[in-house]
N, C-alpha and C positions, 0 to 999 in steps of 0.2 A: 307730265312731261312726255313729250314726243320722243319716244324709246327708238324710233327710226331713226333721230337727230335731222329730220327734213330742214332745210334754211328757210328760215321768213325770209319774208321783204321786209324793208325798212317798214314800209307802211303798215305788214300786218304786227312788225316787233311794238311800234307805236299805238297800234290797236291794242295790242296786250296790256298796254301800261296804260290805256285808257278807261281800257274797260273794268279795271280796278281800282278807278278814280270817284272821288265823291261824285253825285249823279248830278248837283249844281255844276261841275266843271263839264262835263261829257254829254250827256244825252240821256234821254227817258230813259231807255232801254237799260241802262245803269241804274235806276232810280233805286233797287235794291242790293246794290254792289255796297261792302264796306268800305272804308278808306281803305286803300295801298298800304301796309305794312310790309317795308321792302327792305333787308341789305343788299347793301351795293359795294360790292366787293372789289378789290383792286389788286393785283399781281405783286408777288413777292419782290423786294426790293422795288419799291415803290417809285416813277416817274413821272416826268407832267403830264402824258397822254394818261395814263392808267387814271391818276388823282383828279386830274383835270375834268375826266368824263364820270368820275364816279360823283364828285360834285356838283357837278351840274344835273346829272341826275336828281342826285338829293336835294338840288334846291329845285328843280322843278317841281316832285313831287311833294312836297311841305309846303308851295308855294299853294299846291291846289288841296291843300286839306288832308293831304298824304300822310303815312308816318313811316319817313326812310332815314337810313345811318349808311355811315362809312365804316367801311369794314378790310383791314389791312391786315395780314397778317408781320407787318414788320415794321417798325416806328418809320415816320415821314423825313427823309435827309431834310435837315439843316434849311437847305437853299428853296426845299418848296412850302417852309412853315409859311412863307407871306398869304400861301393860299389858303391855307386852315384855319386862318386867325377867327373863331368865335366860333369853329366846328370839331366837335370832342369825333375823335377818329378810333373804333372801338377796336378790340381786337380779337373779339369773340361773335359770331353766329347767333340770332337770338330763334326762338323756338318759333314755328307757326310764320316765318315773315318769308316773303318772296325772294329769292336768294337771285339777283342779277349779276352775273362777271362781266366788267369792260376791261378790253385788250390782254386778255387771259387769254393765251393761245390753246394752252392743254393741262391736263390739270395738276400736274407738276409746279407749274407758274403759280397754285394758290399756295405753293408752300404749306403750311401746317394745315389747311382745311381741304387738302388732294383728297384724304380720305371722306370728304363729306359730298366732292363732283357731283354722285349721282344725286343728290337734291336738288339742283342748280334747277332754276326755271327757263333761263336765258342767258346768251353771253353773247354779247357784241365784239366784232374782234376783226382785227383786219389785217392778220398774218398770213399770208401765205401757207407755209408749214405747220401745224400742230392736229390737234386731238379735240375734235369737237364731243361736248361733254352736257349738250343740254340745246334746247328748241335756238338756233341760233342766226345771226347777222356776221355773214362776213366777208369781207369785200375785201380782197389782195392789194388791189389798186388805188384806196384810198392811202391817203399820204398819213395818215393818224386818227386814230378809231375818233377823235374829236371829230371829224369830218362827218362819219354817220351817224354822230351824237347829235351835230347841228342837225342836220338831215330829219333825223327824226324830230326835235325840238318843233322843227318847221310846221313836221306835218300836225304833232301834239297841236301848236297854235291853230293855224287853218283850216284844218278839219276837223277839231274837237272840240276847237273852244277852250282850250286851256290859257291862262295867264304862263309866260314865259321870265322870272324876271331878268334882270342885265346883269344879275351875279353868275347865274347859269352860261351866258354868251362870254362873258369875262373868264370864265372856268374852262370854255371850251376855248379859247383866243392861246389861251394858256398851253392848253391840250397839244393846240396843232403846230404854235410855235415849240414847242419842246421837243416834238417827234418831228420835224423840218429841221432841227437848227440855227431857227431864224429865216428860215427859209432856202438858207443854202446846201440842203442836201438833193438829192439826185431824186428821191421820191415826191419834190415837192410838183406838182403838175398845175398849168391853168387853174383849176377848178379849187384848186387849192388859195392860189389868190383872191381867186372872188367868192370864196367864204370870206376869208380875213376882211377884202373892202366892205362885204356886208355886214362884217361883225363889228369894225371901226364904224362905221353910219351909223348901228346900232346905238355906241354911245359906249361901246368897252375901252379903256384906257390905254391901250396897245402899247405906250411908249411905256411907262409904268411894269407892264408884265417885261415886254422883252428884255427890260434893263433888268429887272429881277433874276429873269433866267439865266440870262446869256452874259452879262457883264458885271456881274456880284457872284466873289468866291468868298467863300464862308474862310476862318482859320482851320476846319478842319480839310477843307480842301486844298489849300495852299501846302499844308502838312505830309497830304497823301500824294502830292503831285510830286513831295520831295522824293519821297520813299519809290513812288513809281518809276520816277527818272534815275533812281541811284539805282532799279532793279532792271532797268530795261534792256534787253537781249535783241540785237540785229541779228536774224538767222536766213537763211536763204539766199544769200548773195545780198542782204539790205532789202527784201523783197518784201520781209515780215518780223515786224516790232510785235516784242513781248514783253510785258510787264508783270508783276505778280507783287502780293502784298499775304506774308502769314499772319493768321490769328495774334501770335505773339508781337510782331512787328506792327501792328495795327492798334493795338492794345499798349505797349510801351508809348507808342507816337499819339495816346488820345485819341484817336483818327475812328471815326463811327464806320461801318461797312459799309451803308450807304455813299459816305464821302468818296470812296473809292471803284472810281469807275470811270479807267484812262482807253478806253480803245479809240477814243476818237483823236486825244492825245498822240498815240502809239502811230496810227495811220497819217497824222501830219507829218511823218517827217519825209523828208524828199528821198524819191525814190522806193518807198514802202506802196506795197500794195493791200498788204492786210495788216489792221491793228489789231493785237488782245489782250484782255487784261482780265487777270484771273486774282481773285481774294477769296481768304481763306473766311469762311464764315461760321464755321463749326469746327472741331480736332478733322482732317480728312474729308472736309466737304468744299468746295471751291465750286464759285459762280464763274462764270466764264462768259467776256461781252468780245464781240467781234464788230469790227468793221471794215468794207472793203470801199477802197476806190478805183476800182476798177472791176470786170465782170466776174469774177470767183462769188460762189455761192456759200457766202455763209451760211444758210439755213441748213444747208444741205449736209456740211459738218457738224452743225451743231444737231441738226435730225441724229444723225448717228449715235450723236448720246443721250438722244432724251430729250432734246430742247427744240426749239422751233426760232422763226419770227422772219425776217424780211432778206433778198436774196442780196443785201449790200448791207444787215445790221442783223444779229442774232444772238443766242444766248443760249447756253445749256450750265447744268449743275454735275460736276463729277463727284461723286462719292468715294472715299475707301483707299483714297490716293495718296501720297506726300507733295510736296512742290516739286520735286524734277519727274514723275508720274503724270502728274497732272500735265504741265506743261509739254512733257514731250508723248502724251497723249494727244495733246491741240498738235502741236506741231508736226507730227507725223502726219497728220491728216491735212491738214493746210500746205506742207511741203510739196501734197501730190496733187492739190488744185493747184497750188503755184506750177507745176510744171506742166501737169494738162492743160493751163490756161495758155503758158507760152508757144506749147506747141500748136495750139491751134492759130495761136499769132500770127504763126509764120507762114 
């Protein structure tokens, strides 16, 4: 590994996974390369972009003779099992294999395997904010690390010679509608469309996924939305919705930690500028999800404790806290984006 952390190109990250591919998929010059023995790792508290791109990975690489697994450190909510149906998701490191992070910002995001970062051979990622932790791909401006997943797929096909199959373009469809919202979030750009047209031409099921994602709530979600909206705090003049859910309160109600996760919830309500929602997931450990609609930098707060991700969606983990700790640790800090943002309003 590149102990400088220089960024590839897409093309040379694609080189890397090629040149570890059987030499029937790639070229001479691989003729004595073994197969790809890779985990493909995926960020704590597990999402479509993360899973999405980890899967396609892993099915491209097995498609060519490969031998790659998913590697999570935290069970897959409820609502994205449609995509793991026939894929055992492990939750351990195996020895000797290529260790890849998608949409890992910093290495706090791999949760229990932070302390194994400096193994990492590569991490594709396309946060803004975080801690590059290995030879990497990262592109601020893409709308969801799925976007330079396809990207490279592309180049894996056209310039290597690899089979691609339509599990892998169906895993990234999945990817980039997750991180858009269906495509109505603020980061969704052009280019972002004309993947999806490409990946629908392709032959991916588009209507099937997005119903998946976006209009199927599990019971455990219906549950946690109850407990979010019976906990929800207008603060700032209605400017900033807060939500929380404790270990105990989550664990009475059934309710898995992944099921719980309202910031987008929190920032619909009218007149709210920033959503958060914070769960207890340990005695004294809380995840914390932001989202704004309007120009406030969440990454920027959530930097300050350790987290990272996009400047309208972010996330950090607070340690050592209680629930009104926790919370008016968020809120202090968002209290005084809310007000430097108005001033500059004016």
């Amino acid at each position: 590994m590149n102990k400088e952390y220089a960024a590839l190109t897409e093309r040379e990250a694609a080189a890397m996974l090629a040149a570890a591919m059987p030499a029937a998929a790639v070229s001479a010059a691989a003729m004595s390369a073994p197969p790809l023995r890779a985990d493909i790792v995926t960020h704590a508290s597990p999402d479509a972009d993360t899973l999405g791109c980890a899967l396609a990975l892993y099915s491209i690489i097995n498609e060519n003779g490969g031998d790659a697994a998913v590697v999570g450190t935290d069970p897959v909510p409820e609502y994205l099992r449609f995509l793991t149906e026939g894929v055992v998701i492990s939750d351990s490191l195996r020895e000797g294999a290529v260790r890849i992070a998608v949409d890992v910002a910093s290495p706090p995001q791999l949760g229990k395997f932070q302390k194994d970062a400096g193994t990492f051979s590569l991490m594709i990622d396309h946060h803004g904010r975080g801690e590059a932790f290995a030879d990497h791909v990262i592109e601020a401006d893409a709308a969801a690390c799925g976007e330079i997943i396809f990207r490279v797929a592309e180049i894996l096909k056209t310039e290597f010679g690899m089979k691609i199959p339509l599990s892998a373009y169906s895993y990234i469809y999945a990817a980039i509608s997750g991180d858009t919202g269906s495509f109505r979030f603020a980061n969704t750009a052009a280019a972002t469309h004309r993947i999806a047209a490409e990946l629908h031409e392709k032959g991916v099921d588009t209507v099937t996924i997005a119903h998946n994602l976006h209009a199927v709530k599990t019971r455990g979600e219906i549950a946690a939305e109850r407990i979010g909206f019976s906990n929800m705090k207008l603060l700032c003049e209605g400017r900033l919705a807060v939500t929380s859910a404790s270990l105990s309160e989550l664990n009475e109600a059934g309710v898995a930690s992944g099921d719980f996760s309202l910031a987008d919830e929190m920032r619909s309500v009218m007149g709210v500028y920033v959503g958060v929602s914070l769960k207890e997931n340990e005695p004294g450990v809380w995840r914390v999800s932001t989202r704004a609609n309007v120009g406030i930098d969440c990454a920027a707060v959530a930097a300050k404790f350790g987290g990272g991700g996009h400047k309208g969606a972010a996330g950090c983990t607070l340690c050592g806290y209680d629930r009104e700790g926790a919370i008016g640790a968020i809120v202090d800090e968002f209290a005084a984006a809310i007000k430097d943002f108005e001033l500059d309003e004016k």
